[in-house]
C-alpha positions as CSV (number, residue, x, y, z in Angstrom):
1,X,83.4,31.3,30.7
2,X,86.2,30.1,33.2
3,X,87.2,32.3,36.1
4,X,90.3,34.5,35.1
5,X,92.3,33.7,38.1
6,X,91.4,30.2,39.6
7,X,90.5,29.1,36.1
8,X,88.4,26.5,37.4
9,X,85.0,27.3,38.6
10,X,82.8,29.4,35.9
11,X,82.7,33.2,36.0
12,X,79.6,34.8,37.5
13,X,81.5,38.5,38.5
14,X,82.2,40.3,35.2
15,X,84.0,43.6,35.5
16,X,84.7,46.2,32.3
17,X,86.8,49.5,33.3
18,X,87.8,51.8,30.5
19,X,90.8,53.9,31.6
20,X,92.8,56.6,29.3
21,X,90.6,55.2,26.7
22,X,91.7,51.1,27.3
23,X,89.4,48.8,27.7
24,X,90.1,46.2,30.3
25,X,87.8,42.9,31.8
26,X,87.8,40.7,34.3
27,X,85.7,37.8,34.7
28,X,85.8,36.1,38.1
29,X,83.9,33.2,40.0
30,X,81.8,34.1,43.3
31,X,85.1,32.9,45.4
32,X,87.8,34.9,43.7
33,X,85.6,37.7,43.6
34,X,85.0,37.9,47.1
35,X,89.0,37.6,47.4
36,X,89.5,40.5,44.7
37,X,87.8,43.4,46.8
38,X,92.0,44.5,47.2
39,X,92.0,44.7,43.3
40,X,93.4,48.2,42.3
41,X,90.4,50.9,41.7
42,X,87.8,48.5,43.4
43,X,89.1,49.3,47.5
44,X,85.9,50.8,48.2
45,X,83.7,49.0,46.2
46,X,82.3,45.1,47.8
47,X,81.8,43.3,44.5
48,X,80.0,40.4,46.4
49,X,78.4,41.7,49.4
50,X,76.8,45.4,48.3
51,X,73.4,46.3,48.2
52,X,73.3,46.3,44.3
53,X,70.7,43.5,43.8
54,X,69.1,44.2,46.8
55,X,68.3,47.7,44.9
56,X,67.6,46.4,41.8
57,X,64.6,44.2,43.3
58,X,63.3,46.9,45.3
59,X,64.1,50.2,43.3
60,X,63.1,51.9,46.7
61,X,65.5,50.5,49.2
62,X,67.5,53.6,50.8
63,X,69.7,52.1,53.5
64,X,72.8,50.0,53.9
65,X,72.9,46.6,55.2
66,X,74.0,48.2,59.1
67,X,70.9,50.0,59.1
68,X,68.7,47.1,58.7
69,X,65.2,47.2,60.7
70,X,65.8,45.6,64.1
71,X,63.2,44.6,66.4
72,X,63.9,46.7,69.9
73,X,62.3,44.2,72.0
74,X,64.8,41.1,71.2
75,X,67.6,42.8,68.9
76,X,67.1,40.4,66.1
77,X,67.6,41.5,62.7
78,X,65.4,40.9,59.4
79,X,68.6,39.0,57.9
80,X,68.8,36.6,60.8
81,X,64.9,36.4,60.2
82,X,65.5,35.7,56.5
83,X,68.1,33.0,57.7
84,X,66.5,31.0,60.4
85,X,62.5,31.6,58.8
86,X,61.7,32.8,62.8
87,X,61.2,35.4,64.6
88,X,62.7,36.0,68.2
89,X,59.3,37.6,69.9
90,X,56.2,38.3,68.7
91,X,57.5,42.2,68.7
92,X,59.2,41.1,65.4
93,X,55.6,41.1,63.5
94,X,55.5,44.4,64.1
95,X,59.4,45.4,63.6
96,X,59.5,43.7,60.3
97,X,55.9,44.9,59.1
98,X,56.9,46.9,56.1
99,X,59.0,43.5,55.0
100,X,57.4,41.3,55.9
101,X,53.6,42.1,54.3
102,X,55.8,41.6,50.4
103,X,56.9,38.7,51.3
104,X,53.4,37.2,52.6
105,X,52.4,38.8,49.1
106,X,54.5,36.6,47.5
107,X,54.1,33.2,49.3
108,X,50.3,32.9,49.8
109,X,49.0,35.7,47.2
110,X,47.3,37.8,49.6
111,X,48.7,39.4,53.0
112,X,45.6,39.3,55.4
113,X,44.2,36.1,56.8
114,X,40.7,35.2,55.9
115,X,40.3,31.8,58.7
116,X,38.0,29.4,58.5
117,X,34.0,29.4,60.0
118,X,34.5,27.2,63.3
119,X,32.1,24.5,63.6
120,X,30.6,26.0,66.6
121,X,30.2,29.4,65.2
122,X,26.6,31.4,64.9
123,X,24.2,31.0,62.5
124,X,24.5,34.3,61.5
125,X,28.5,34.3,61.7
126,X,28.2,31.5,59.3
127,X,25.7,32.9,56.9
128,X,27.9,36.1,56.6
129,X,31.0,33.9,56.0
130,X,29.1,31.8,53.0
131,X,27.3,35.0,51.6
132,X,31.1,36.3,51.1
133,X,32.3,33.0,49.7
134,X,29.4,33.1,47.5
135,X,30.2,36.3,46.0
136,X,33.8,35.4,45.1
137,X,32.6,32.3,43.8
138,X,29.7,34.6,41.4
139,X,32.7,36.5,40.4
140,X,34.6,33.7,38.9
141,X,31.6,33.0,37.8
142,X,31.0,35.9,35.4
143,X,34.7,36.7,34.4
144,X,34.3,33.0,33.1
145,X,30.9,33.6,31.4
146,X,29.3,31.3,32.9
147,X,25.9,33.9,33.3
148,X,23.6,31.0,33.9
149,X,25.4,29.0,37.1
150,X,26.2,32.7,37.9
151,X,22.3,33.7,38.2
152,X,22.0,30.9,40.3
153,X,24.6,31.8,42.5
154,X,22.6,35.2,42.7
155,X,19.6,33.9,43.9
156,X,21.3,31.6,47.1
157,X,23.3,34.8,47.6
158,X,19.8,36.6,48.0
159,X,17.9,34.2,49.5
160,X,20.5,33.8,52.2
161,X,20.5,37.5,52.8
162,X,16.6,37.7,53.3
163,X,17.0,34.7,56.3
164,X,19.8,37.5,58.3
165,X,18.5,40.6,60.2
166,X,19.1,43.9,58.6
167,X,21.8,44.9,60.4
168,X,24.0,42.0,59.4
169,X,23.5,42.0,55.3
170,X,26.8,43.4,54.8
171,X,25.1,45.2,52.1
């Protein structure tokens, strides 16, 4: 459906208002509706730049753009955040902490870093760290059925345990 005042680009703003029992719509592209906040009954309402679908994706979302969290160390703002991909200061982890931990849900699965075992790391360090991997790998394991590898896995898992001191089992 064509935009009904450029008639050019397609509509993507559609608009019904039922007045004295008339129906009335108005279908508009993103660039005429941004031009058509002055349209009579719509003064106060921003059909492009409200918080609408930022409240439909998080039904929680209480504030207005201007209120947006701000880090107090360097002043940036979450948008310009969102914009650029960078943050002004490391005070901005903590500033943006309760937007930031969705969003690292979203991109990597998983909002907490697990690292890597360094080559130089401690015998026991490494055990520990191999022991956990084996466990995730034993549960994968048995979600897939596989009982037999999965015993198997067991048994490393427990054999690696009896080689650590007591205190450091994780059990």
């Amino acid at each position: 459906m064509l935009c009904d005042i450029c008639k050019k680009r397609e509509a993507v703003v559609h608009i019904t208002q039922i007045k004295d029992g008339r129906r009335t719509e108005i279908h508009l592209c993103a660039a005429c509706a941004r031009k058509q906040n002055q349209i009579s009954g719509y003064d106060d309402f921003n059909i492009v730049d409200n918080d609408f679908f930022r409240k439909m994706a998080y039904p929680d979302f209480q504030g207005q753009s201007e209120e947006e969290p701000r880090c107090n160390s360097c002043g940036m703002t979450y948008s310009e955040f969102n914009r650029t991909g960078k943050f002004g200061c490391p005070d901005c982890y903590e500033a943006f902490k309760e937007e930031i931990t969705p969003l690292m849900r979203r991109i990597h699965g998983h909002s907490k870093h697990a690292g890597k075992v360094p080559n130089r790391g401690s015998g026991v360090f490494r055990t520990v760290t191999q022991i956990k991997r084996l466990r995730q790998h034993l549960q994968k394991l048995v979600r897939e059925e596989q009982y037999e590898e999965a015993a198997k896995v067991r048994d490393e898992i427990r054999a690696l345990q009896a080689t650590m001191p007591s205190a450091e089992k994780g059990e």
